[in-house]
C-alpha positions in Angstrom: 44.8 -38.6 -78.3 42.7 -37.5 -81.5 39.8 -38.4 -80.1 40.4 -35.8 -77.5 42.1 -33.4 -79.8 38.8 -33.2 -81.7 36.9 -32.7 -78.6 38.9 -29.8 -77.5 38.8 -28.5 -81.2 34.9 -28.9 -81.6 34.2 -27.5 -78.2 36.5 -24.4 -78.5 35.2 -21.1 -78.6 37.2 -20.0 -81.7 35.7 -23.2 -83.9 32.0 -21.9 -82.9 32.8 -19.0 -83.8 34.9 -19.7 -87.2 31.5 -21.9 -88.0 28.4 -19.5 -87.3 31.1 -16.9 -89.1 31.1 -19.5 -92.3 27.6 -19.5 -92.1 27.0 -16.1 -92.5 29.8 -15.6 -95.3 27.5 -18.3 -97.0 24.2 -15.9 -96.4 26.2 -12.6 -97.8 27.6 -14.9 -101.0 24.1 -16.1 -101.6 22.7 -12.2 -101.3 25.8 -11.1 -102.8 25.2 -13.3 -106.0 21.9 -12.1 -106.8 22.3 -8.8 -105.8 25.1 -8.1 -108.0 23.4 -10.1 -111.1 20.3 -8.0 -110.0 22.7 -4.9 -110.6 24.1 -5.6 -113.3 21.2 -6.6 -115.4 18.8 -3.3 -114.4 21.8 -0.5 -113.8 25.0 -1.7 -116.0 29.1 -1.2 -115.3 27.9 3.0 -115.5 25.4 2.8 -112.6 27.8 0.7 -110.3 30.3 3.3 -110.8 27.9 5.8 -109.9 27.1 3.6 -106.8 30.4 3.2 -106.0 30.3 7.0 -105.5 28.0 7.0 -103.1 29.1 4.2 -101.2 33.0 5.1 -100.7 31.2 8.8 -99.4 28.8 7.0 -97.1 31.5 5.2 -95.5 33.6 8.7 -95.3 31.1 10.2 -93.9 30.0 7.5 -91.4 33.4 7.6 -90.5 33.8 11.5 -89.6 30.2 11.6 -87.9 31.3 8.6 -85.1 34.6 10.2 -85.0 36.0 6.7 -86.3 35.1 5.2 -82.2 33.7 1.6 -83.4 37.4 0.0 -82.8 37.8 2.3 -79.6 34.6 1.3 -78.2 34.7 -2.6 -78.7 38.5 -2.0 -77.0 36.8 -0.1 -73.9 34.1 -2.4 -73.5 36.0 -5.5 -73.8 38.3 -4.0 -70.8 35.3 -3.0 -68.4 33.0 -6.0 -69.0 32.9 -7.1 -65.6 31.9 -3.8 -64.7 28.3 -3.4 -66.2 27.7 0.0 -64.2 30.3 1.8 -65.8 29.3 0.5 -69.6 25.7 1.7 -68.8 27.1 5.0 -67.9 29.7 4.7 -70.8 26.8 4.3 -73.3 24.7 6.6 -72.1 27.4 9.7 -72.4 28.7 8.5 -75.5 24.9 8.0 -77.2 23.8 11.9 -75.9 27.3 13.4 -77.4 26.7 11.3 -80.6 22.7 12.0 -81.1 24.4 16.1 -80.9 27.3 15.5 -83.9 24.5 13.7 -85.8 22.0 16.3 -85.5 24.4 19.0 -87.0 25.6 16.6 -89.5 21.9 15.8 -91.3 21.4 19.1 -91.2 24.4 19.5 -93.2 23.4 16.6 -95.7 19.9 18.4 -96.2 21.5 22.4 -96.9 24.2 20.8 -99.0 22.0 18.2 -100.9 22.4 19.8 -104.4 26.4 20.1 -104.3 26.5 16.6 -103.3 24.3 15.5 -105.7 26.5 16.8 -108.4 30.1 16.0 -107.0 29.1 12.1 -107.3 27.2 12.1 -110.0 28.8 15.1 -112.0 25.6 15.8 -113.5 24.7 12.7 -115.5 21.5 12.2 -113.4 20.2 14.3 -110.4 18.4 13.4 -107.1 18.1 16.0 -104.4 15.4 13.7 -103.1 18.0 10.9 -102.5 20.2 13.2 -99.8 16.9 14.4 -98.1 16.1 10.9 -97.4 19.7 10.3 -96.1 19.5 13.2 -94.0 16.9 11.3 -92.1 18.3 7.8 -92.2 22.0 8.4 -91.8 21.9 9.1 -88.4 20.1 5.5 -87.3 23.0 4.0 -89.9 26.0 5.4 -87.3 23.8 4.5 -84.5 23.9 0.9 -85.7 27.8 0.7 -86.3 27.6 2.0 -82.5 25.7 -1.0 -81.3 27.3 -3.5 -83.4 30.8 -2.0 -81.6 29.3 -2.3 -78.0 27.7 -6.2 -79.2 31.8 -6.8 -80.6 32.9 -5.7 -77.0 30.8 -7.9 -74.7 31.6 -10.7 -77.1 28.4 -11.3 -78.7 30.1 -12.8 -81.6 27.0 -14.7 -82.1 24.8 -11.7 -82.5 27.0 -9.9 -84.8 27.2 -12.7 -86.7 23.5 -12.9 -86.8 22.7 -9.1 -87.4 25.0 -9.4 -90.6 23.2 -11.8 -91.8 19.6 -10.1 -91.1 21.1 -7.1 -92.8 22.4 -9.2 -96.1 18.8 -10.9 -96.3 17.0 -7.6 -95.9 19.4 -5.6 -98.0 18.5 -8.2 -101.0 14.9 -7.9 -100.6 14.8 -4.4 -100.5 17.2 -3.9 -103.4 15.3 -6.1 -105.9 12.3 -4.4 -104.9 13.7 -0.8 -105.4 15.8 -1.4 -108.4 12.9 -3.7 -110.0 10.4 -0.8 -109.6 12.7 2.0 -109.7 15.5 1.2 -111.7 19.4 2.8 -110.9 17.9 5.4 -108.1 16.1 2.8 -106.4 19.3 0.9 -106.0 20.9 4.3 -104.6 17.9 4.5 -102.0 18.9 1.1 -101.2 21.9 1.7 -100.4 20.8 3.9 -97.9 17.7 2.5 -96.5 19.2 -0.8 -95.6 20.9 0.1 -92.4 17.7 1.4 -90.8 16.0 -2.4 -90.3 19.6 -3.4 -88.7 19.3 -0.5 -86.3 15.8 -1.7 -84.7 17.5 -5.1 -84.8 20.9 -4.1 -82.9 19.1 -1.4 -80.2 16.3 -4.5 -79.0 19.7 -6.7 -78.1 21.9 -4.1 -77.0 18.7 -3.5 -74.2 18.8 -6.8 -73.6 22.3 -6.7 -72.2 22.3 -3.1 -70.9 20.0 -1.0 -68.5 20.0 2.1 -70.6 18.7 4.9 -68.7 19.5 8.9 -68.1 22.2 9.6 -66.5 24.4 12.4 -65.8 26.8 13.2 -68.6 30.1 12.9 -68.1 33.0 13.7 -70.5 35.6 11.8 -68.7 34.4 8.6 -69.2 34.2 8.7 -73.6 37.8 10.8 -73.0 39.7 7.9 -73.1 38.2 6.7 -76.5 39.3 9.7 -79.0 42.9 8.2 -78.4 41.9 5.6 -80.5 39.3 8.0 -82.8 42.3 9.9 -84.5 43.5 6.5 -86.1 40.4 5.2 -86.7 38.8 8.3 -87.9 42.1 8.7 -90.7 41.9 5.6 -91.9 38.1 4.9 -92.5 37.8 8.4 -94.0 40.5 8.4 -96.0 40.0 4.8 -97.3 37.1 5.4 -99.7 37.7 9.0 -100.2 41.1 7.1 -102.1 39.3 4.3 -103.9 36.3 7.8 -104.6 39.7 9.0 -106.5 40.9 6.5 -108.2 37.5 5.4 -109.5 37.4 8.7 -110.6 40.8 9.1 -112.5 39.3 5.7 -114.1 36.7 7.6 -115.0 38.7 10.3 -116.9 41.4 8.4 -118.6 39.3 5.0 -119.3 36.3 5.8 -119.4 32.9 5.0 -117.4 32.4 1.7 -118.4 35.9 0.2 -117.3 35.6 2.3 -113.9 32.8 0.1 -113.7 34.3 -2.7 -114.4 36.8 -2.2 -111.8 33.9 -1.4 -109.3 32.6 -5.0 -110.1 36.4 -6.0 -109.1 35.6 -4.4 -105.6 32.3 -5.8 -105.4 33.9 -9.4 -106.0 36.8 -8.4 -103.7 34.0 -7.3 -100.5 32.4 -10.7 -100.6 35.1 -12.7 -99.8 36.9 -10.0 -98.0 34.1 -10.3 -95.4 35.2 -13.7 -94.2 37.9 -12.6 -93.2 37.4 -9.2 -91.8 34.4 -10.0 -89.4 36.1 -13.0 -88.4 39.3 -10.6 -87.3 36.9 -7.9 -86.0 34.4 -9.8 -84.4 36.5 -12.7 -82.4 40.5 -11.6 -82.7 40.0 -7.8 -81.8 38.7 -8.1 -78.7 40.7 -11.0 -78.0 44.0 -8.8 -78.4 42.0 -6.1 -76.6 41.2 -8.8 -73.1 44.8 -10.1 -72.9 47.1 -8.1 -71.2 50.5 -10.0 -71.5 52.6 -9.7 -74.9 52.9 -13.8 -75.0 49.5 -14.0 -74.9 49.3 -11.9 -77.8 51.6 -13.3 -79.7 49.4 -16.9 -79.2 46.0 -14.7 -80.7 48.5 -13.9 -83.7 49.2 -17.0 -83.9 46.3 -18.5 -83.8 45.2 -16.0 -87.0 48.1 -17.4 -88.8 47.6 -21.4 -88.5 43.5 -21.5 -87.9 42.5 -18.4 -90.5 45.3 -17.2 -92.9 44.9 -20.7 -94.8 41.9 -21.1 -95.5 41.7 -17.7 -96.4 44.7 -18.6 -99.0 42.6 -21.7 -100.4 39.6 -19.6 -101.0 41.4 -17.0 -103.2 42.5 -20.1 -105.0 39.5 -21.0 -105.6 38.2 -18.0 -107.0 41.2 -17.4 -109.3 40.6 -21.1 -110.7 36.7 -20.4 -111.0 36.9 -16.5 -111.9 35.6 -17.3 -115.6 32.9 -19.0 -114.5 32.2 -16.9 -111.2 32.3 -13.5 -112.6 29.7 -14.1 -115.7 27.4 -15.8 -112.5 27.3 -13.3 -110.0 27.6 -9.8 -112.5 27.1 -10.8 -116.9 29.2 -11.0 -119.4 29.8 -7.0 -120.0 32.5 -7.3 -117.1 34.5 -10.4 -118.9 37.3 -7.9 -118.7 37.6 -8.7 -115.2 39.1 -12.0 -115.6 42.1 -11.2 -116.6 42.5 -8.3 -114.0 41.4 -10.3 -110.9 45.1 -11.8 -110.3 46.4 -9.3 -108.7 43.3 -8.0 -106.8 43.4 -11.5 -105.2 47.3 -10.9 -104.6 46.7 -7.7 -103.0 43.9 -9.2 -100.6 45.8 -12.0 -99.4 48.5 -9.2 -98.0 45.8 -7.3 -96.8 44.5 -10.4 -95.2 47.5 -11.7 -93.6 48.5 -7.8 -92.5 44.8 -7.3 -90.9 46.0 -8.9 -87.9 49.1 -6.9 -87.2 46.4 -3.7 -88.4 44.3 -5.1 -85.1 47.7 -4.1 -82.8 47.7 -0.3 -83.6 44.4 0.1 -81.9 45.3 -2.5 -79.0 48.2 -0.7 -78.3 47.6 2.7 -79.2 50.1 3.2 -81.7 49.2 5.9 -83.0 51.8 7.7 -84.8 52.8 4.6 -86.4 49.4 3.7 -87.5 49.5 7.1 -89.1 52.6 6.5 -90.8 51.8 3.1 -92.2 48.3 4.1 -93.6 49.6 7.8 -95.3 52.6 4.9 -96.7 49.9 2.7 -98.0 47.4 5.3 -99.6 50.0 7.4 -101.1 50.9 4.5 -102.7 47.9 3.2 -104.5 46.6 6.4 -105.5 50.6 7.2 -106.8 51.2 4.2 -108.3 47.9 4.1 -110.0 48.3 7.3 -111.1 51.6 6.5 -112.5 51.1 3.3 -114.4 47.5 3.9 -115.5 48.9 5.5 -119.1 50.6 2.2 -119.8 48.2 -0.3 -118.2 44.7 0.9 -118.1 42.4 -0.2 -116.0 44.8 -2.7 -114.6 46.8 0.1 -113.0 44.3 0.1 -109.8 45.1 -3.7 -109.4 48.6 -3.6 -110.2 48.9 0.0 -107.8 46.9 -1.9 -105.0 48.9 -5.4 -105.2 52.7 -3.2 -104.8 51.3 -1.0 -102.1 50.4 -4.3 -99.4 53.5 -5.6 -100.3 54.9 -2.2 -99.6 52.7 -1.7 -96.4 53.3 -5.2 -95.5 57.2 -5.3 -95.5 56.9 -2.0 -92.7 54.9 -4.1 -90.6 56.7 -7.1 -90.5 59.7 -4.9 -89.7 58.3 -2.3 -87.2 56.4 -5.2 -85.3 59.2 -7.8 -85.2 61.0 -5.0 -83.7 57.9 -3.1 -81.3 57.6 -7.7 -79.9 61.5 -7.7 -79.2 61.4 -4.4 -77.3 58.2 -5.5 -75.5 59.1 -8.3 -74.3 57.7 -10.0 -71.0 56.5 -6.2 -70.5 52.8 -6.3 -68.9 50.9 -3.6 -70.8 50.0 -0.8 -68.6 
């Protein structure tokens, strides 16, 4: 009976995946370690904040220019992946419409370089230079998010897997070179430059499994996807254009420094965030997106719950019980402070990471007014209750303001989906 239990357990789909998945959270700790001590020993608390910046209007703007499809795509393709002749002609309209929006939106990155250099750095440095380059490489960075999506949908876990890790390894190298030679704006171009190697990486495999070729354009067949776009394009633009605000009110009431310190928080936060999230988005979205009856949902949901949540739950453990040891390794000892703010950062992330699941339905099922609700609930929320305590508690009133707002945002959807499962019940979806 064990015997046979282990051999169902080590030859499941899910365990190969969980493992490789492991492997590469191991890769992006390893990067992420030196990376961040490499950060924090050439640019300082001030020059993460400033990258912060950057990054949380990178990912805004990565969001508007794909119209927020990745989640929509990997949902389409997981549906028609018998059908390869329809994918190659979904692929093919979708890359000519996409190649137009980024067109218009690098031109808009070079015309409005100056204005963007001074919203994010508000005129403590300038670099004109660094949007020019962007105008350039953000396009092949969207492009990449686009392959990765189409990779998700076939289920070439494997190779998402993989490409993440290529990307952390590549990111490192090119990051200690740039910041080693060019101090704080070498670690902006970075940030920037990175996603072009994973671009060339994702379009040679993405050829591998599809004949891309001209073919007619046709409207009809990407139609189906903006459905999905307003939900996605809300939340991923919205999302760091809130923590681009808060960071911000940091900056004004606490000063730069403990804005930075709060960006190292983040940092921390991403690294083992990533476990989690591209297990959920690389194996358990299109898993919800394939099965069609409500039961069998309810067993992926499951599955999250018994085979993921936990260990999830004994790794934030682990880095509360180690956090004065782990923050001095992977930033210095400037951020200190950070040790007794990471509780409830790590509180807030195991809500986030036991709601991600239910977040993985709104998409499945197209739910979109709800999703709408939810997110709007949960953003007000930080940002308010950040704003609201940050005169008492300082810095602390980002963690604190993050931490009520999942438990907030995690009550609704316990409620709404107890109650959307007991009104679908034994309903095919259509």
């Amino acid at each position: 009976m064990i015997k046979e239990l282990w051999q169902k357990i080590k030859n499941s789909e899910f365990t190969a995946v969980t493992v490789l998945n492991t492997m590469g959270i191991i890769v992006r700790l390893i990067t992420a370690l030196f990376s961040a001590k490499i950060l924090a020993l050439f640019v300082g608390a001030s020059g993460m904040a400033y990258m912060g910046n950057l990054r949380n209007t990178l990912a805004s703007l990565e969001a508007f220019s794909s119209f927020g499809l990745a989640n929509g795509i990997v949902q389409y393709v997981a549906s028609h992946r018998q059908d390869q002749k329809r994918i190659e002609q979904f692929v093919t309209t979708l890359l000519r419409f996409m190649l137009g929006v980024l067109l218009l939106v690098s031109f808009g990155l070079f015309f409005w370089r100056k204005e963007l250099d001074y919203y994010l750095f508000e005129g403590a440095f300038s670099m004109p230079s660094l949007f020019i380059c962007l105008a350039f490489a953000f396009p092949l960075q969207v492009l990449n998010g686009i392959w990765i999506a189409f990779l998700t949908g076939l289920s070439q876990f494997k190779k998402v897997i993989y490409l993440n890790m290529i990307g952390n390894i590549s990111g490192l190298l090119l990051t200690f070179y740039l910041v080693y030679t060019q101090g704080l704006g070498g670690a902006l171009f970075a940030m920037i430059l990175s996603p072009v190697v994973l671009f060339f990486v994702s379009l040679f495999w993405v050829k591998q499994m599809l004949q891309l070729k001209w073919q007619p354009f046709d409207f009809n067949l990407i139609k189906p996807l903006f459905s999905y776009a307003v939900m996605a394009l809300f939340s991923a633009v919205v999302s760091p254009l809130c923590l681009l605000w808060i960071r911000k009110l940091l900056m004004k009431h606490t000063g730069i420094e403990l804005a930075g310190i709060w960006e190292g928080i983040q940092r921390i936060s991403g690294i083992y965030m990533l476990f989690i999230t591209t297990l959920a988005f690389t194996y358990f979205l299109p898993k919800l997106a394939e099965v069609k009856a409500y039961q069998e949902k309810k067993k992926v949901i499951g599955l999250y719950f018994r085979g993921v949540l936990p260990l999830f739950a004994l790794g934030l453990l682990l880095v509360y019980f180690m956090r004065s040891w782990i923050i001095p390794l992977i930033l210095d000892d400037s951020f200190n402070p950070m040790i007794d703010l990471l509780q409830w950062q790590l509180v807030g992330d195991f809500l986030k990471g036991a709601a991600l699941i239910y977040g993985l339905l709104f998409y499945t099922e197209r739910l979109l007014w709800p999703y709408l609700f939810c997110e709007t609930l949960f953003f007000s929320c930080y940002y308010g209750f950040t704003y609201l305590l940050i005169d008492h508690f300082d810095v602390e009133a980002a963690t604190l303001g993050y931490t009520l707002s999942y438990i907030i945002y995690s009550c609704v959807l316990v409620v709404y989906f107890s109650w959307y499962f007991s009104r679908s019940e034994f309903k095919p979806i259509q």
